[in-house]
N, CA, C, O and CB atoms as a CASP TS submission, in Angstrom:
PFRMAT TS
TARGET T0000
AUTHOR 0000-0000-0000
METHOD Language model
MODEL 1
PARENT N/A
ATOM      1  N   UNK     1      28.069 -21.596 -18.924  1.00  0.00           N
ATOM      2  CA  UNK     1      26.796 -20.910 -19.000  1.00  0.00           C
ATOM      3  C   UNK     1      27.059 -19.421 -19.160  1.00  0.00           C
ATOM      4  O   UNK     1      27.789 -18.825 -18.368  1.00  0.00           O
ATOM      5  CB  UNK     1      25.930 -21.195 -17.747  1.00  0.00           C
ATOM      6  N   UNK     2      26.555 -18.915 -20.026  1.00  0.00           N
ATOM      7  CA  UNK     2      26.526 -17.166 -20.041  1.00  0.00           C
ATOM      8  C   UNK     2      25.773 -16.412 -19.346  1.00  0.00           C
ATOM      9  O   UNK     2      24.563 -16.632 -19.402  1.00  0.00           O
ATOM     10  CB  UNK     2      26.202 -16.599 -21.179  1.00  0.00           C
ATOM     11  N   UNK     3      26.157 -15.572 -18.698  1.00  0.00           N
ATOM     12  CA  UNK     3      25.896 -14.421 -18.407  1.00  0.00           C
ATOM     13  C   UNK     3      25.383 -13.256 -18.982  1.00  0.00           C
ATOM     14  O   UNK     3      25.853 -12.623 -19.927  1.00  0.00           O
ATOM     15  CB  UNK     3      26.609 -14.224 -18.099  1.00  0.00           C
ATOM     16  N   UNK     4      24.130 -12.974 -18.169  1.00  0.00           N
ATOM     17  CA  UNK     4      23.298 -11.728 -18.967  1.00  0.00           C
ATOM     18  C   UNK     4      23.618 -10.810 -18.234  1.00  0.00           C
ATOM     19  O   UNK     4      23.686 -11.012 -17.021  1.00  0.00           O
ATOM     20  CB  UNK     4      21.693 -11.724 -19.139  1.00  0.00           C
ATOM     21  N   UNK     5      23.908  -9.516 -18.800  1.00  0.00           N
ATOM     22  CA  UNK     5      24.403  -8.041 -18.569  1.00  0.00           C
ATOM     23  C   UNK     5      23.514  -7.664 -17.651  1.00  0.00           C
ATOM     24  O   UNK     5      22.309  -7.870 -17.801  1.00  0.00           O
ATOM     25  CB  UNK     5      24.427  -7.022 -19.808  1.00  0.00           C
ATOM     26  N   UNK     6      24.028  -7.067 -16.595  1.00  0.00           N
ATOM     27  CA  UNK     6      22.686  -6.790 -15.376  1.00  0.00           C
ATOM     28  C   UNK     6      22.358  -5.014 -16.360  1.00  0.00           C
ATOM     29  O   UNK     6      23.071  -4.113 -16.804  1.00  0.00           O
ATOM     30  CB  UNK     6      23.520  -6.590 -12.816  1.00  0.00           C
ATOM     31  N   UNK     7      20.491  -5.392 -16.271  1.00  0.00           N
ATOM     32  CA  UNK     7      20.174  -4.397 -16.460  1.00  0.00           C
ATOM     33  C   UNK     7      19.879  -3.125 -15.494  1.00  0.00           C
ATOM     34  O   UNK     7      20.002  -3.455 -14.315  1.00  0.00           O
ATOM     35  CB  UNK     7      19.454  -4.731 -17.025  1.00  0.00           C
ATOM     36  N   UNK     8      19.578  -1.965 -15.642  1.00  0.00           N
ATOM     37  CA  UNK     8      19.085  -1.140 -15.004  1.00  0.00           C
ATOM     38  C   UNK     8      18.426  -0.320 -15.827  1.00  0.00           C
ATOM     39  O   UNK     8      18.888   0.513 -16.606  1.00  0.00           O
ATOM     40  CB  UNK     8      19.862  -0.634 -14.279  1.00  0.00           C
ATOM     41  N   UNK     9      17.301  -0.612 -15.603  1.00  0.00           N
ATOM     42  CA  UNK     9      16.166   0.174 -16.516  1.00  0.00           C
ATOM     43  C   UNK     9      15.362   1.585 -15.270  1.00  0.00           C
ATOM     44  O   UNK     9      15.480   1.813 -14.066  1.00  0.00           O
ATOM     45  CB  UNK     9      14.636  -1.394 -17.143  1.00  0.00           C
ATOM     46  N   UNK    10      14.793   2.048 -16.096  1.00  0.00           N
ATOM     47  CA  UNK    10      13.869   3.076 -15.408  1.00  0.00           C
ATOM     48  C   UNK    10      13.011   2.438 -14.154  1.00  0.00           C
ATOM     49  O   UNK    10      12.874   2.980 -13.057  1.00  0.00           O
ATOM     50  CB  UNK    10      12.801   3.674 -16.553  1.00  0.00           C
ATOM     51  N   UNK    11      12.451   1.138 -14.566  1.00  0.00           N
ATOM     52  CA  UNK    11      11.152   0.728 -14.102  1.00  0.00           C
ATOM     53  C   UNK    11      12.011  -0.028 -12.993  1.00  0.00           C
ATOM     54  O   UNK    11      11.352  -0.155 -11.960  1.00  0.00           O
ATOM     55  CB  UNK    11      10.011  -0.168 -15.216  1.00  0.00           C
ATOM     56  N   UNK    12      13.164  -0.511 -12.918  1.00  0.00           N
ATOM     57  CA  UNK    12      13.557  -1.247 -11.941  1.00  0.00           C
ATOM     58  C   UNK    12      13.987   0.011 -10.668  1.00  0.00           C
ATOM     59  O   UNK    12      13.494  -0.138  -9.550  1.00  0.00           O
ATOM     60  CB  UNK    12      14.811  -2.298 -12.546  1.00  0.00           C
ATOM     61  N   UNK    13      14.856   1.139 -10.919  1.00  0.00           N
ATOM     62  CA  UNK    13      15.211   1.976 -10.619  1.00  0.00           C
ATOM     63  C   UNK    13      13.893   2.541  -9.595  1.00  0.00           C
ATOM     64  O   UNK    13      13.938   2.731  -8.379  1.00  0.00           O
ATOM     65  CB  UNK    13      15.724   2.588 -11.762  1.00  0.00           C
ATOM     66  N   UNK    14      12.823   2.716 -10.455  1.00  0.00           N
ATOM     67  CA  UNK    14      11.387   3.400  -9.619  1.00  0.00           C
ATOM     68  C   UNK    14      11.035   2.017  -8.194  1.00  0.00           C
ATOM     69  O   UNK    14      10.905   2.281  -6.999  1.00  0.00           O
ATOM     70  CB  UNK    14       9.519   3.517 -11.212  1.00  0.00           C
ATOM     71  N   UNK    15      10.964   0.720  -8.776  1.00  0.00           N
ATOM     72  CA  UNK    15      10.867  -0.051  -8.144  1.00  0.00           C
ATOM     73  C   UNK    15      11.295  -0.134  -6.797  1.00  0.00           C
ATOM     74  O   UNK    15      10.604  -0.545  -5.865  1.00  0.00           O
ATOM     75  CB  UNK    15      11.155  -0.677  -8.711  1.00  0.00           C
ATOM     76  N   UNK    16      12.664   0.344  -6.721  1.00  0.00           N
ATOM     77  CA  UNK    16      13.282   0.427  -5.551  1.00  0.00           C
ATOM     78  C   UNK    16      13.450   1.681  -4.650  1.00  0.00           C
ATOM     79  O   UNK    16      14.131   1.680  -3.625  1.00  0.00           O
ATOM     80  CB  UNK    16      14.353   0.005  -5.818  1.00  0.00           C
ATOM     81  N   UNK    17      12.931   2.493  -5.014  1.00  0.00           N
ATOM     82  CA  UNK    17      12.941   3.668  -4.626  1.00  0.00           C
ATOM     83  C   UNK    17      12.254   3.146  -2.750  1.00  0.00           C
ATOM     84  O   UNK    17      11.419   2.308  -2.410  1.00  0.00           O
ATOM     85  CB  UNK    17      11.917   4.784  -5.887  1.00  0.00           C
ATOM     86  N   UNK    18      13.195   4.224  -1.865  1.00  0.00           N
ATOM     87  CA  UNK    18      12.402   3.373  -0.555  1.00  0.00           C
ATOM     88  C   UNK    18      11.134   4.358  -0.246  1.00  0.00           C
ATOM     89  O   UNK    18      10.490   4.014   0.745  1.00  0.00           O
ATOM     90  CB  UNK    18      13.541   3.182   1.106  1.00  0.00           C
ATOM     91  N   UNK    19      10.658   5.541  -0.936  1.00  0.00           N
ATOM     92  CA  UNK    19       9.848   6.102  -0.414  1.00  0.00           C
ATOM     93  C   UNK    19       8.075   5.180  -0.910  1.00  0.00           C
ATOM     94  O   UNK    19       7.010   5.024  -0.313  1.00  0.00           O
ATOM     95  CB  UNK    19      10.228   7.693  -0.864  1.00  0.00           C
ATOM     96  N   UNK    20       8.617   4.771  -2.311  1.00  0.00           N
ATOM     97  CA  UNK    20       7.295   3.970  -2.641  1.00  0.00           C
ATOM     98  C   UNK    20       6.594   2.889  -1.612  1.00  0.00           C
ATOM     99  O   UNK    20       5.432   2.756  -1.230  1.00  0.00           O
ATOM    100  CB  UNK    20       7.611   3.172  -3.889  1.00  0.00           C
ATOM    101  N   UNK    21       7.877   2.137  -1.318  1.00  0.00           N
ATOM    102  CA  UNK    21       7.959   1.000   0.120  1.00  0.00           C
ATOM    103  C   UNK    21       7.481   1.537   2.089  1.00  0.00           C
ATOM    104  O   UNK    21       7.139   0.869   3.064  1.00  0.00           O
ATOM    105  CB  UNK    21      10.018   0.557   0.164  1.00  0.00           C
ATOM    106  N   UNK    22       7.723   3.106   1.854  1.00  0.00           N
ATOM    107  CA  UNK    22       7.287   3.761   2.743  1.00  0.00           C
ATOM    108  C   UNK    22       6.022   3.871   3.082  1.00  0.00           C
ATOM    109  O   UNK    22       5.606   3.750   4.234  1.00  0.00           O
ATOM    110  CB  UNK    22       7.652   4.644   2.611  1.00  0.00           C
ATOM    111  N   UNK    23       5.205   4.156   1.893  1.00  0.00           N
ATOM    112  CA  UNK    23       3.941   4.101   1.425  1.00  0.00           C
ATOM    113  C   UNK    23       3.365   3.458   1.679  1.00  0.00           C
ATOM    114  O   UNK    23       2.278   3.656   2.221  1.00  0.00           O
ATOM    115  CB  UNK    23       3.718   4.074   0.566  1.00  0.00           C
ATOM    116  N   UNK    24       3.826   2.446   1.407  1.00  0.00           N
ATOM    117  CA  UNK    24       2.913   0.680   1.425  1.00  0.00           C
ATOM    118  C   UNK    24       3.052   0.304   2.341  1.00  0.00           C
ATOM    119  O   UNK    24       2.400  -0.734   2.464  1.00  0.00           O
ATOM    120  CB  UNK    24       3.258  -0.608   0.596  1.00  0.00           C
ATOM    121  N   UNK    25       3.658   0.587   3.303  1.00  0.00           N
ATOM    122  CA  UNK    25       3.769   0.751   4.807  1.00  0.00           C
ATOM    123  C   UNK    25       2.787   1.594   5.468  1.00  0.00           C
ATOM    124  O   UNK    25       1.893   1.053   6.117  1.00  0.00           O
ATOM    125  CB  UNK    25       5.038   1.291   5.156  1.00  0.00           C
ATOM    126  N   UNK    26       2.850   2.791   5.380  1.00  0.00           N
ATOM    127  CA  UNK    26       1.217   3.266   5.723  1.00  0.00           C
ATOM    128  C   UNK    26       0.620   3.279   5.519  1.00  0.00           C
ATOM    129  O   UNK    26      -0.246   3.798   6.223  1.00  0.00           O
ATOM    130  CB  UNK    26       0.672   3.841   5.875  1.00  0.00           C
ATOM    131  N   UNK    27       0.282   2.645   4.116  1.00  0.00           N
ATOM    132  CA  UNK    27      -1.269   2.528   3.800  1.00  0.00           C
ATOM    133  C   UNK    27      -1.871   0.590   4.436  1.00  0.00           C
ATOM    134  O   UNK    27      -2.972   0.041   4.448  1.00  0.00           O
ATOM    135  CB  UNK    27      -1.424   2.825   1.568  1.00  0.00           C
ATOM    136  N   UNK    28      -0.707   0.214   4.791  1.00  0.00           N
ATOM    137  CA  UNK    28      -0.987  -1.227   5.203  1.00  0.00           C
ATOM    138  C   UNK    28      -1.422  -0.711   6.831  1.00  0.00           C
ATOM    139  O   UNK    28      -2.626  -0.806   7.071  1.00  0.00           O
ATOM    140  CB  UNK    28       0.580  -2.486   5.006  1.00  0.00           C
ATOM    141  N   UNK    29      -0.589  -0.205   7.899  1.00  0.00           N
ATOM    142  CA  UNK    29      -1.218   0.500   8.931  1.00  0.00           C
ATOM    143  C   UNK    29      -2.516   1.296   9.260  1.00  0.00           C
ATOM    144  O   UNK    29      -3.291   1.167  10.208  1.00  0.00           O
ATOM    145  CB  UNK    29      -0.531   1.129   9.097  1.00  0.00           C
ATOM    146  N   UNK    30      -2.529   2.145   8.219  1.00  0.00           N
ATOM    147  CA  UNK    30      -3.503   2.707   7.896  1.00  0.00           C
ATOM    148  C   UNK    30      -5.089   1.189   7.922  1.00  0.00           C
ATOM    149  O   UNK    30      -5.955   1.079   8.790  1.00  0.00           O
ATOM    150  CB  UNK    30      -2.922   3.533   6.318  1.00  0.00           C
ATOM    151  N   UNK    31      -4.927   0.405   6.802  1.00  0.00           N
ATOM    152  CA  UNK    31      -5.423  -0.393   6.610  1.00  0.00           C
ATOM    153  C   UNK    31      -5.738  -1.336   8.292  1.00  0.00           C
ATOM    154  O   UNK    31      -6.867  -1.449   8.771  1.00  0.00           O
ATOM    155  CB  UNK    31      -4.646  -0.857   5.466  1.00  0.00           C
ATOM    156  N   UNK    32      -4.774  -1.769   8.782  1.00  0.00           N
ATOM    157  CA  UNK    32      -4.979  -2.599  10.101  1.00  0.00           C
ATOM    158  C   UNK    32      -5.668  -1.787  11.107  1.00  0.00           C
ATOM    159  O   UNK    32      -6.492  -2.325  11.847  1.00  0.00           O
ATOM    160  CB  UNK    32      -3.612  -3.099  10.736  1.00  0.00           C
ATOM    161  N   UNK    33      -5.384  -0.453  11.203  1.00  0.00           N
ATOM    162  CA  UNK    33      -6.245   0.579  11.962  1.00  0.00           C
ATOM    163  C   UNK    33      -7.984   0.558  12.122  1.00  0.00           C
ATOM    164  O   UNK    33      -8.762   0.662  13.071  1.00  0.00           O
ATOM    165  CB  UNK    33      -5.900   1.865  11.251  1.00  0.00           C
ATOM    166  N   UNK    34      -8.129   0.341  10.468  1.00  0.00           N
ATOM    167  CA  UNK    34      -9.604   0.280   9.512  1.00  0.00           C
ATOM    168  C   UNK    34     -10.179  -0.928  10.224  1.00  0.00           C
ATOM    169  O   UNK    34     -11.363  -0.781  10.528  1.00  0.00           O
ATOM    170  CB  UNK    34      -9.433  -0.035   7.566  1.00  0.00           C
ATOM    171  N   UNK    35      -9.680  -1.988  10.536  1.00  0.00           N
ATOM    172  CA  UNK    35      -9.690  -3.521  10.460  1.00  0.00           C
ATOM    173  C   UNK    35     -10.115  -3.537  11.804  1.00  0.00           C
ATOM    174  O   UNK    35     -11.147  -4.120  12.135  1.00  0.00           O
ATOM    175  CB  UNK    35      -8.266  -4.409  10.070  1.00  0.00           C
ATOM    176  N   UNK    36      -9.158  -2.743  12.858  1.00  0.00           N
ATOM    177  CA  UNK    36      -8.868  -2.900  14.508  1.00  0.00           C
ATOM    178  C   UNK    36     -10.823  -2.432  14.643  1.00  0.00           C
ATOM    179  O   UNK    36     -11.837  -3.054  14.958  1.00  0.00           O
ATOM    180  CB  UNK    36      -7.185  -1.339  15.472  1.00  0.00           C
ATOM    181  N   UNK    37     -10.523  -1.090  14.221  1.00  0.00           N
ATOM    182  CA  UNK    37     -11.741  -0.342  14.640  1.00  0.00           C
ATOM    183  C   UNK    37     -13.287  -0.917  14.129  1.00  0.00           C
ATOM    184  O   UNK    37     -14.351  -0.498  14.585  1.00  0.00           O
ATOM    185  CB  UNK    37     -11.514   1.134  14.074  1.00  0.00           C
ATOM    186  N   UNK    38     -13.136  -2.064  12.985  1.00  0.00           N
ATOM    187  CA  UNK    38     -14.237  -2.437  12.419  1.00  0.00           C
ATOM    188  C   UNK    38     -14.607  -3.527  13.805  1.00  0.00           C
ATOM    189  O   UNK    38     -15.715  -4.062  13.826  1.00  0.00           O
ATOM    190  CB  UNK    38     -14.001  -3.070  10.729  1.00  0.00           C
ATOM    191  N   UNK    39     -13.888  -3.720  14.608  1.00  0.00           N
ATOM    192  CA  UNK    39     -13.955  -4.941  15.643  1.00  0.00           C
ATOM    193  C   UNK    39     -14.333  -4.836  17.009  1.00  0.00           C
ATOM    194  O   UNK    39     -14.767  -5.679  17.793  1.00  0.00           O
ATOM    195  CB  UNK    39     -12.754  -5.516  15.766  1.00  0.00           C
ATOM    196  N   UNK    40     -13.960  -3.063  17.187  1.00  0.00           N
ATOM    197  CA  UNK    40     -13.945  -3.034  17.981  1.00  0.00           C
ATOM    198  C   UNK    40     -15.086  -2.702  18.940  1.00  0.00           C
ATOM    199  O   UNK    40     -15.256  -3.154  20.073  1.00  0.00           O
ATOM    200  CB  UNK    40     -13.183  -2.660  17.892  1.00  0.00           C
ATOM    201  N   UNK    41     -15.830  -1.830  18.271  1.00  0.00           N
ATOM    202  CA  UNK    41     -17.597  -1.469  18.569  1.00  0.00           C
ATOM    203  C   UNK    41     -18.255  -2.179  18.276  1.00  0.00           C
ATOM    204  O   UNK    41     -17.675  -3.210  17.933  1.00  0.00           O
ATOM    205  CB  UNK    41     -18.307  -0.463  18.026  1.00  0.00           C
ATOM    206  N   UNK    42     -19.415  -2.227  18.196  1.00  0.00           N
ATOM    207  CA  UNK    42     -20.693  -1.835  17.257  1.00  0.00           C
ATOM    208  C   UNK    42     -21.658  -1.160  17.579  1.00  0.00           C
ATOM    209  O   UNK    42     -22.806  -1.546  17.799  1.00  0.00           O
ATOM    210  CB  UNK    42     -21.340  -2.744  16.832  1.00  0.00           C
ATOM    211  N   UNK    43     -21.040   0.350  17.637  1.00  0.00           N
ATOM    212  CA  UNK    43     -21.512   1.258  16.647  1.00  0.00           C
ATOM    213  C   UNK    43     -21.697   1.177  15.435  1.00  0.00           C
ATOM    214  O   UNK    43     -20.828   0.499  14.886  1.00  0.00           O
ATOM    215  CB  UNK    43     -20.991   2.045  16.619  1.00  0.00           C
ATOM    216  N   UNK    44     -22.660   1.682  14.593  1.00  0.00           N
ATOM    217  CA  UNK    44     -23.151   2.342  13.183  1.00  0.00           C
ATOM    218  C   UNK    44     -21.759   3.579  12.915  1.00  0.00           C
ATOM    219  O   UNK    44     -20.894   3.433  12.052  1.00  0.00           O
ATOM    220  CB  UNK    44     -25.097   3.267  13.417  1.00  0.00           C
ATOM    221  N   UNK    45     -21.822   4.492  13.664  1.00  0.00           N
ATOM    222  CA  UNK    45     -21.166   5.390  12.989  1.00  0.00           C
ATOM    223  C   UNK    45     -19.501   4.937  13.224  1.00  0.00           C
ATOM    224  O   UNK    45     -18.653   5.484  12.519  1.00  0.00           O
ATOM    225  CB  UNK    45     -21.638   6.889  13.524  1.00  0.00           C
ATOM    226  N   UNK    46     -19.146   4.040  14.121  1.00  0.00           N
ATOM    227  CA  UNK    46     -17.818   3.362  14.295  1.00  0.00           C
ATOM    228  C   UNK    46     -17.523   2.694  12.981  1.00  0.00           C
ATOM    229  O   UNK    46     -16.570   2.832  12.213  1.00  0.00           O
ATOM    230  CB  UNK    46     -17.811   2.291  15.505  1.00  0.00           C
ATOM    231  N   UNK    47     -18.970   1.666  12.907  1.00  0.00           N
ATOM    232  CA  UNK    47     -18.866   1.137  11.555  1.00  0.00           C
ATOM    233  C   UNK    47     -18.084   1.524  10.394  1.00  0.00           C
ATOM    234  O   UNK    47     -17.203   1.013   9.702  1.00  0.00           O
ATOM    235  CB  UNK    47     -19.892   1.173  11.151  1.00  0.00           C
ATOM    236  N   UNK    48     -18.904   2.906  10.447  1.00  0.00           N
ATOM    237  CA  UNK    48     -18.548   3.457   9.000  1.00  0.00           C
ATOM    238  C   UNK    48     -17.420   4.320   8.550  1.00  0.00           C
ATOM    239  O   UNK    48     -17.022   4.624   7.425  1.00  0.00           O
ATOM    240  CB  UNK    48     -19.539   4.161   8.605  1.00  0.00           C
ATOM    241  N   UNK    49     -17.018   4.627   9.750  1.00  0.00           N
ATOM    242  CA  UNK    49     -15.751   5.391   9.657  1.00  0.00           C
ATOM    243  C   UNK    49     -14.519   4.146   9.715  1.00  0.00           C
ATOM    244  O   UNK    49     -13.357   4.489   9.499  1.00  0.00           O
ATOM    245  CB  UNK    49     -15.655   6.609  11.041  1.00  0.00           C
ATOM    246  N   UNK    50     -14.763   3.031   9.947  1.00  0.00           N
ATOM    247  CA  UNK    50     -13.765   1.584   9.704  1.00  0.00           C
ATOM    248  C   UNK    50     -13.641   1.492   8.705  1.00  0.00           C
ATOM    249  O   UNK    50     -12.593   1.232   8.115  1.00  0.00           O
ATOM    250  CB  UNK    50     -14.094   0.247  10.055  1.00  0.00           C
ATOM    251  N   UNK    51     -14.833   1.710   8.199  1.00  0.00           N
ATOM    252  CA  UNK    51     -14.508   1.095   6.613  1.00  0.00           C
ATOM    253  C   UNK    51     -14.141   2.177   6.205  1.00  0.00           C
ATOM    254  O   UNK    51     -12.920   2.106   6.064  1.00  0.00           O
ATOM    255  CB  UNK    51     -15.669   0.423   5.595  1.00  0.00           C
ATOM    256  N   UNK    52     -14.555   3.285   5.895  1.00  0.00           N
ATOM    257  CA  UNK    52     -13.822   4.555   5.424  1.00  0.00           C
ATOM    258  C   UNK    52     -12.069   4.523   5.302  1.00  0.00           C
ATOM    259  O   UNK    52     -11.318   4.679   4.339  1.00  0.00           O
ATOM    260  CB  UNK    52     -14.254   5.723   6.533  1.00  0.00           C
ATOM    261  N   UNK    53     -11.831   4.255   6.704  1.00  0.00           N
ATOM    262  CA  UNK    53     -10.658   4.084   7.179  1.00  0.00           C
ATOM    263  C   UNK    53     -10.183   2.992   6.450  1.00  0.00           C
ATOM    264  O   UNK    53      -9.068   3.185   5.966  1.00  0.00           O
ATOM    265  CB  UNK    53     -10.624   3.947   8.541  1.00  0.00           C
ATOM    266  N   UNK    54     -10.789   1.689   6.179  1.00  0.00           N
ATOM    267  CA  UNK    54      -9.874   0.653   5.504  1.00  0.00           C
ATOM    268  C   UNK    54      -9.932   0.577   4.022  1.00  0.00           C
ATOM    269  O   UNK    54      -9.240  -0.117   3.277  1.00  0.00           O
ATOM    270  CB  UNK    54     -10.187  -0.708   5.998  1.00  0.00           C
ATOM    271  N   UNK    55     -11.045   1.559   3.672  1.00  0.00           N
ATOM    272  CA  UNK    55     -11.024   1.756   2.096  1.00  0.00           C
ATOM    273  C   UNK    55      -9.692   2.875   1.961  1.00  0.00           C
ATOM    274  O   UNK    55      -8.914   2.685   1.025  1.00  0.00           O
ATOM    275  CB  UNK    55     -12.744   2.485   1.412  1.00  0.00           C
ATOM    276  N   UNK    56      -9.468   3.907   2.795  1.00  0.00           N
ATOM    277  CA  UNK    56      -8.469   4.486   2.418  1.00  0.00           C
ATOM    278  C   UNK    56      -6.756   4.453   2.206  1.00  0.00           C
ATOM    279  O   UNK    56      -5.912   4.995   1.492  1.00  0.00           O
ATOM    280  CB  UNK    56      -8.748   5.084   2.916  1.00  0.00           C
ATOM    281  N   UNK    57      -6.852   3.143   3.654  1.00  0.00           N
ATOM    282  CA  UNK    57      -5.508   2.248   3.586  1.00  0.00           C
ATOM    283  C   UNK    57      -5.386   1.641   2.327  1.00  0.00           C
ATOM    284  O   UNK    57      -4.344   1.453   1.699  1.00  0.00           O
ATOM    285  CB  UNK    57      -5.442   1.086   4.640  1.00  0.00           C
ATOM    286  N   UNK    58      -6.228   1.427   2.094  1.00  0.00           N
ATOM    287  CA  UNK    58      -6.328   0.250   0.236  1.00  0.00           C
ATOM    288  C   UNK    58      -5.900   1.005  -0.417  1.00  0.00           C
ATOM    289  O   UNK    58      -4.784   0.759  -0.873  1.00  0.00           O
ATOM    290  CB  UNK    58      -7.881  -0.325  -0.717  1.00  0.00           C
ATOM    291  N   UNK    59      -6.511   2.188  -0.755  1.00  0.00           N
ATOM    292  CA  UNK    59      -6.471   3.214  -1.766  1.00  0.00           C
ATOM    293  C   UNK    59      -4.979   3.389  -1.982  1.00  0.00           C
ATOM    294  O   UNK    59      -4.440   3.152  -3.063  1.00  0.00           O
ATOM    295  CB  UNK    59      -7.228   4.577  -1.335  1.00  0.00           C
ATOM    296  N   UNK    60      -4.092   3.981  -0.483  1.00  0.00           N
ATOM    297  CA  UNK    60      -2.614   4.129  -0.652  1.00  0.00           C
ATOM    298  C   UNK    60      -2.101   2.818  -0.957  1.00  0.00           C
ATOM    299  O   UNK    60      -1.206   2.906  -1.798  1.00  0.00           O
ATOM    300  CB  UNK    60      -1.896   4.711   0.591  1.00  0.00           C
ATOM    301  N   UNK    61      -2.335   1.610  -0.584  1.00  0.00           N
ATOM    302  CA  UNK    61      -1.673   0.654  -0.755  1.00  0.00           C
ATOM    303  C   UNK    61      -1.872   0.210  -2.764  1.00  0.00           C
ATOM    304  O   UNK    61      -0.944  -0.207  -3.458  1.00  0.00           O
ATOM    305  CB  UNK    61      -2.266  -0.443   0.515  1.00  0.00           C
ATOM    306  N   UNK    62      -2.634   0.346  -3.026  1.00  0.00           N
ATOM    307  CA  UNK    62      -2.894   0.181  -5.005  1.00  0.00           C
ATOM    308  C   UNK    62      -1.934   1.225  -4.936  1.00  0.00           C
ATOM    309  O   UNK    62      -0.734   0.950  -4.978  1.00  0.00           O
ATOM    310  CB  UNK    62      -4.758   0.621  -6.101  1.00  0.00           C
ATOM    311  N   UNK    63      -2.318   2.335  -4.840  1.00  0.00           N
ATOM    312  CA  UNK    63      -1.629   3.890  -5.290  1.00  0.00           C
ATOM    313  C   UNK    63       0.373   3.214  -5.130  1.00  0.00           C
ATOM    314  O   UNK    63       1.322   3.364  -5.899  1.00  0.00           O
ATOM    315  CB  UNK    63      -2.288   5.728  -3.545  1.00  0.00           C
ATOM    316  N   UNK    64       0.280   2.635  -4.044  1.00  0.00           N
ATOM    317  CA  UNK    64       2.093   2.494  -4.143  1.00  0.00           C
ATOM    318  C   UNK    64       2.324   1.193  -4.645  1.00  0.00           C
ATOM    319  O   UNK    64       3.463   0.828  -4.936  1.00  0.00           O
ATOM    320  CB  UNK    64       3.031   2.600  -2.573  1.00  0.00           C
ATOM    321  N   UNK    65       1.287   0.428  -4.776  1.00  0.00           N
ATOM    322  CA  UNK    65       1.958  -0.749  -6.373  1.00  0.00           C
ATOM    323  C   UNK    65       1.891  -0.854  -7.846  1.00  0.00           C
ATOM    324  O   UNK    65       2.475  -1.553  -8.675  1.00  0.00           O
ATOM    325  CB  UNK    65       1.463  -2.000  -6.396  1.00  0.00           C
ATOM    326  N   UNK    66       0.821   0.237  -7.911  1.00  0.00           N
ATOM    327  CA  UNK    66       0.824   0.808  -9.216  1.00  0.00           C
ATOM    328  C   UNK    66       2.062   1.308  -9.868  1.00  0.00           C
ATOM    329  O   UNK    66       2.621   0.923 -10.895  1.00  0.00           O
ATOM    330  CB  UNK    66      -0.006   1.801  -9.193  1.00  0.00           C
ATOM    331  N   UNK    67       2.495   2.690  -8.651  1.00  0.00           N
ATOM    332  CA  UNK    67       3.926   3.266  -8.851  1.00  0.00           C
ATOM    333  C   UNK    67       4.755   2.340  -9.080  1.00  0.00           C
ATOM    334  O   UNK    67       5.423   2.392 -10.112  1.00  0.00           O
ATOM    335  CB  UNK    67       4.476   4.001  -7.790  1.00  0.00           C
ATOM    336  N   UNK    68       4.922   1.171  -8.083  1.00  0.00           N
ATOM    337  CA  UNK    68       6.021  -0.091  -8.774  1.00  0.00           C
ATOM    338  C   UNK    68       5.851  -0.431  -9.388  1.00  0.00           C
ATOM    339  O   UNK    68       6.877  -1.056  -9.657  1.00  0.00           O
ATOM    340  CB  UNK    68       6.423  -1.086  -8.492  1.00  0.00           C
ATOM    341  N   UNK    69       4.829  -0.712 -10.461  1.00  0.00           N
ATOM    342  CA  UNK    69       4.697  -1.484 -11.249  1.00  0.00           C
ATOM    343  C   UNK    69       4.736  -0.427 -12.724  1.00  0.00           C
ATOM    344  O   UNK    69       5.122  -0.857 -13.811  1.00  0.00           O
ATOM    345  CB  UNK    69       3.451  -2.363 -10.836  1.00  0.00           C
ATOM    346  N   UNK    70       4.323   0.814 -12.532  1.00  0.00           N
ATOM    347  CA  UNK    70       5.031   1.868 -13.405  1.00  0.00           C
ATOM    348  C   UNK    70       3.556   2.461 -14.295  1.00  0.00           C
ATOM    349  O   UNK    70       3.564   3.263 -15.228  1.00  0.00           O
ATOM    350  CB  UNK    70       6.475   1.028 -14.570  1.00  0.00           C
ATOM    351  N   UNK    71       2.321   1.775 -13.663  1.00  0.00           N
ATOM    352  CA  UNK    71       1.525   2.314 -14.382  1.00  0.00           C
ATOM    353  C   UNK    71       1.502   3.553 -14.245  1.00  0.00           C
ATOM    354  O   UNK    71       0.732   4.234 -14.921  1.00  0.00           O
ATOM    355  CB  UNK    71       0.524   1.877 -14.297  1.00  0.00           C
TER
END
């Protein structure tokens, strides 16, 4: 069986970078924070700052798979 030449392209290179993986790490925390606090009241203004909070975990979390993915 043959063997294919290991590549190393740009996009694999960005892929691995550990700060992107850092990211997606706080924006997933970030995110469970959003989640904790949506549970934990009910308050209105608790409410809304949960979701605030878990729309913004999202936001970083797209933002650092985009970067992997190289868009």
């Amino acid at each position: 069986m043959e063997q294919l030449p290991k590549r190393s392209t740009k996009s694999i290179q960005n892929a691995n970078e550990t700060s992107i993986y850092t990211l997606l790490v706080i924006g997933i925390v970030v995110s469970i924070v959003g989640v904790y606090l949506r549970f934990a009241g009910d308050s209105t203004t608790l409410s809304i700052v949960s979701w605030a909070i878990l729309f913004a975990g999202a936001f970083i979390c797209f933002k650092a798979v985009f970067k992997i993915l190289g868009a």
